[in-house]
N, C-alpha and C positions, 0 to 999 in steps of 0.2 A: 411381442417378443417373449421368449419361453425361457426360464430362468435354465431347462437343461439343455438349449443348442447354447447358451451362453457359458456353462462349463466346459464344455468343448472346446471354447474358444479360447479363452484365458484363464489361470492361473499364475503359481508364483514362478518365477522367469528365475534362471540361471545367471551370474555374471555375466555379462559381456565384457569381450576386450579391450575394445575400443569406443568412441562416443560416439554418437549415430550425429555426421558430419549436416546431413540435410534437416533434421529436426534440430541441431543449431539455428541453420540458414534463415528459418522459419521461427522461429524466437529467439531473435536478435532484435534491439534497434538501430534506426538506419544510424547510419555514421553520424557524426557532426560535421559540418559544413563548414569548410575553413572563413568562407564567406560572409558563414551569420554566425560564428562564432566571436564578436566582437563584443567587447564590454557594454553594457544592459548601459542603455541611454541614462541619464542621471536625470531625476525626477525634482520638481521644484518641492520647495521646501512649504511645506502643510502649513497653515494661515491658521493665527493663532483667536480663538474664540474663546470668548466667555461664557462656559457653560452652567457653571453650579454658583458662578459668583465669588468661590473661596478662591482668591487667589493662587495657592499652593496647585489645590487638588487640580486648579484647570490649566498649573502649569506644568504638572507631570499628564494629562488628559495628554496634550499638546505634543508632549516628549514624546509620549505612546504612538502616537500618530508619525511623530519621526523618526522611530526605529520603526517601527512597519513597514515602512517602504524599504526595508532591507540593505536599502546604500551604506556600505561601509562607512563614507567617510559623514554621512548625516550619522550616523547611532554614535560613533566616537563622539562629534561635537554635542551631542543629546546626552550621554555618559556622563561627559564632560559638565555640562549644565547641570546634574542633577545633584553635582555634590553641591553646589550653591546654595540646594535647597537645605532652612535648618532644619526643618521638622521630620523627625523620623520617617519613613514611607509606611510604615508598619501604620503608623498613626495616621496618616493622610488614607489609604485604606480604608480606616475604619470607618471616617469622617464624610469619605465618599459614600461607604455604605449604606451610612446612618441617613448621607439626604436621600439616596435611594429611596430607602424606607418610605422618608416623608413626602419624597414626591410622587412615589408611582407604588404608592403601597398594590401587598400584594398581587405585584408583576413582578414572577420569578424570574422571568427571563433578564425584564431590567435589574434585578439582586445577580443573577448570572455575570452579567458584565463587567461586573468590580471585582470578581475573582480574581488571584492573582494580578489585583490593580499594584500591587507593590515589587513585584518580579520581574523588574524591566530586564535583568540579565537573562533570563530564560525565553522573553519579547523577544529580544536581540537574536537568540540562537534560533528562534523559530522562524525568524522573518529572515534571517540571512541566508537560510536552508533553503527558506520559498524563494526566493529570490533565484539561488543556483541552480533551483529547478525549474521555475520558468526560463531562464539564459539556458539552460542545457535543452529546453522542451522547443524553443524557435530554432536551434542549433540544429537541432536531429529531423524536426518535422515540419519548420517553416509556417505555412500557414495551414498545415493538412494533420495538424495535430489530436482534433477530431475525428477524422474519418477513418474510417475501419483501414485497420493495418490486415497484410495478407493472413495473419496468424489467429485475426478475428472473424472473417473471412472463410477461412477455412473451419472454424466452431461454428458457425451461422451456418453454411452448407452441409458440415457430417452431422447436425443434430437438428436439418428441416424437416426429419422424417417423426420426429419423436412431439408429441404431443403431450400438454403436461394439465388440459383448464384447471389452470391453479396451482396447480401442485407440484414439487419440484419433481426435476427429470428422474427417473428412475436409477439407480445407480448404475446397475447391471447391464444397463440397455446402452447408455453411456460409455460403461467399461469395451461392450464389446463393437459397437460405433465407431471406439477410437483406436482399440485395436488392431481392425484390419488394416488402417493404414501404415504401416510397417515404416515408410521415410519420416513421418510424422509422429511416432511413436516414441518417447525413451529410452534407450535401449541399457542404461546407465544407472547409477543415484545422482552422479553429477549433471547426467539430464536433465533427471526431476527438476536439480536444485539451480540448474541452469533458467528452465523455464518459468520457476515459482518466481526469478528473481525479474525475469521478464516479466510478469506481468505486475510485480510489487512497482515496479521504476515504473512502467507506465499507467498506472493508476497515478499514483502520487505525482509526474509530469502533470495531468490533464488536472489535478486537483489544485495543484499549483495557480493554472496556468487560467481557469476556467471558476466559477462561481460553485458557491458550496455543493456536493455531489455532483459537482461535472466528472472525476473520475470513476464514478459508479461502473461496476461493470455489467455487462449482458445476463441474461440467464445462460446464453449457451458459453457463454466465456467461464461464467462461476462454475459452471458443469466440470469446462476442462480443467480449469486450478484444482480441484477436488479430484478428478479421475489421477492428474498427475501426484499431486499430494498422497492416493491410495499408492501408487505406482511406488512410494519410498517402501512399503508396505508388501509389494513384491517381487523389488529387483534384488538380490544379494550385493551385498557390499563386494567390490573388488580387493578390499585391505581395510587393514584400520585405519588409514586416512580417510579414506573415502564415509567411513561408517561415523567416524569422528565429525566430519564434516556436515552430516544428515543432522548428527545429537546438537552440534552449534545452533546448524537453522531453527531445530525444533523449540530451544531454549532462548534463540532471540528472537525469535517471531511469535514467541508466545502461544505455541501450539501445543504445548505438553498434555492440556485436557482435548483437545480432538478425540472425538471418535477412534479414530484409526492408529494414532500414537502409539496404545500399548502393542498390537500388532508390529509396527514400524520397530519399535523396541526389540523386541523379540526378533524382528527380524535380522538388527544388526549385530545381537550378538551369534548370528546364526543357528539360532534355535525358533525357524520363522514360525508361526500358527497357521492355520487352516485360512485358504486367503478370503476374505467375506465382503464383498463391496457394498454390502448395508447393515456393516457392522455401527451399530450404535443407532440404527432408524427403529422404530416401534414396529413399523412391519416387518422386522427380519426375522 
């Protein structure tokens, strides 16, 4: 594909009025299931071992394992237990560390583990998060929570033609792939911001729900989050909420250094730049 039928095709886009109703329809997840929508079975309660020998340390080890499992009412009673304990947690930390050391010197990974061995309140918020996202991930997709959704489906078939050994998709080629399909398109920023947020939730469902990087996603899926990402970069804001709304995402999802941001920037305060879909690549 020729970077000049590709200028042809796309560029920076005018406001639209209204949100392109079927590129909703198309990144959305499915509803929740009144059915499976019932409180997450209650898990027994984690069997208590002796691992390091120190009393203390392998009785917060033990708590750690009982806010993990994200049950409400196991991390209160786990909370609950911890103030029993005398010794500072700061100090039990260290104490863990330090057998660390002595047992498994020089295994970073096992030093890795004791990280934040004394932040059971921050355990608790992560494990009850995971938790809402697996009950909300059987909720929406049962047992079909792997298999390609139509929205993944449809990036696996517009980008069969596109060949990368090795290397990633082309941007341009990308840009104008997903272009032509007009229902499947953006026609918005709250599109964009519609669809980024479609694939943030289903990532983090399957990661949840699935062993570390089960929510990994495709090459052809990372292509579309990227093409829609430029896409803030050439719709016009329809108002300053709309524009406001872009600057939030950009500032909670921690995108401010992207490639394409200062363009995005520029675009919302309507003074857009020259639109460049490999802006920040070495080959542009």
């Amino acid at each position: 594909m020729k970077d000049e039928h590709f200028e042809q095709q796309v560029g920076p886009q005018a406001p639209a009025q209204h949100d392109n109703l079927p590129h909703r329809a198309l990144f959305s997840l499915p509803p929740i299931q009144v059915s499976a929508s019932t409180d997450l079975a209650v898990l027994e309660m984690p069997a208590q071992k002796a691992v390091t020998g120190d009393v203390e340390i392998d009785a917060v080890l033990w708590l750690r394992e009982v806010i993990s499992t994200g049950q409400a009412d196991l991390i209160a009673k786990a909370k609950e237990a911890v103030t029993r304990i005398r010794t500072p947690l700061k100090q039990l930390e260290k104490r863990y560390t330090d057998w660390i050391h002595r047992t498994s010197p020089g295994n970073f990974g096992a030093v890795l583990s004791a990280f934040d061995f004394a932040d059971l309140d921050g355990l608790a918020t992560r494990a009850a998060e995971r938790a809402r996202r697996t009950h909300e991930a059987h909720a929406r997709f049962g047992d079909s929570l792997f298999d390609d959704t139509p929205a993944e489906q449809f990036c696996n078939e517009t980008l069969a033609c596109v060949t990368t050994e090795g290397e990633e998709l082309d941007a341009a080629d990308v840009d104008m792939l997903f272009d032509v399909h007009c229902d499947q398109r953006p026609t918005t920023l709250a599109d964009c911001l519609h669809e980024l947020t479609y694939w943030h939730e289903l990532y983090w469902m399957r990661d949840a729900v699935g062993d570390t990087g089960a929510g990994d996603e495709s090459e052809q899926v990372q292509a579309r989050e990227d093409y829609v990402f430029r896409c803030l970069a050439r719709i016009s804001p329809r108002d300053a909420d709309e524009a406001a709304a872009v600057l939030t995402y950009l500032v909670e999802s921690e995108r401010m250094d992207r490639a394409h941001t200062t363009a995005i920037l520029f675009n919302l305060i309507g003074k857009p730049k020259p639109y460049n879909p490999k802006e920040g690549d070495r080959d542009a």
